[in-house]
Phi, psi and omega in degrees: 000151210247125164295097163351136150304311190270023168276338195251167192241047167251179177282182183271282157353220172024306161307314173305322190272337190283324184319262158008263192302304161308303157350303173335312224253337184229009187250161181280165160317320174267031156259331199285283180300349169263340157291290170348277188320334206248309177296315136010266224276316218240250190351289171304269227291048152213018168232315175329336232245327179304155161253140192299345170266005166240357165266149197222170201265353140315296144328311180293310185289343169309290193308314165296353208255316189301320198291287179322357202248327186089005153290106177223068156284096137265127183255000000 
């Protein structure tokens, strides 16, 4: 049986790294390293800090409007 995200108290980092490892297992490698990176790089330091039961879908659009804008501060 599969758990809610928004059942778990962990962070969005943390959610990420769980992503990540399953992807592992079902993505090619160079699609895997192109996830890696981009969460890594773009996604974690600008979400990671969050709990997965407090980002809100503002939080996403923020985050999306900064990587286009070319800022990716979300606060």
């Amino acid at each position: 049986m599969r758990r809610n995200v928004d059942s778990e108290n962990i962070t969005f980092s943390d959610y990420m790294e769980k992503w990540l490892e399953r992807k592992k297992k079902n993505v090619t490698y160079g699609t895997y390293r192109h996830y890696e990176a981009y969460s890594r790089n773009h996604i974690i330091p600008s979400l990671g800090k969050w709990q997965t039961n407090k980002v809100k879908d503002y939080h996403i659009a923020g985050f999306y409007r900064a990587f286009f804008l070319g800022s990716l501060y979300v606060s």
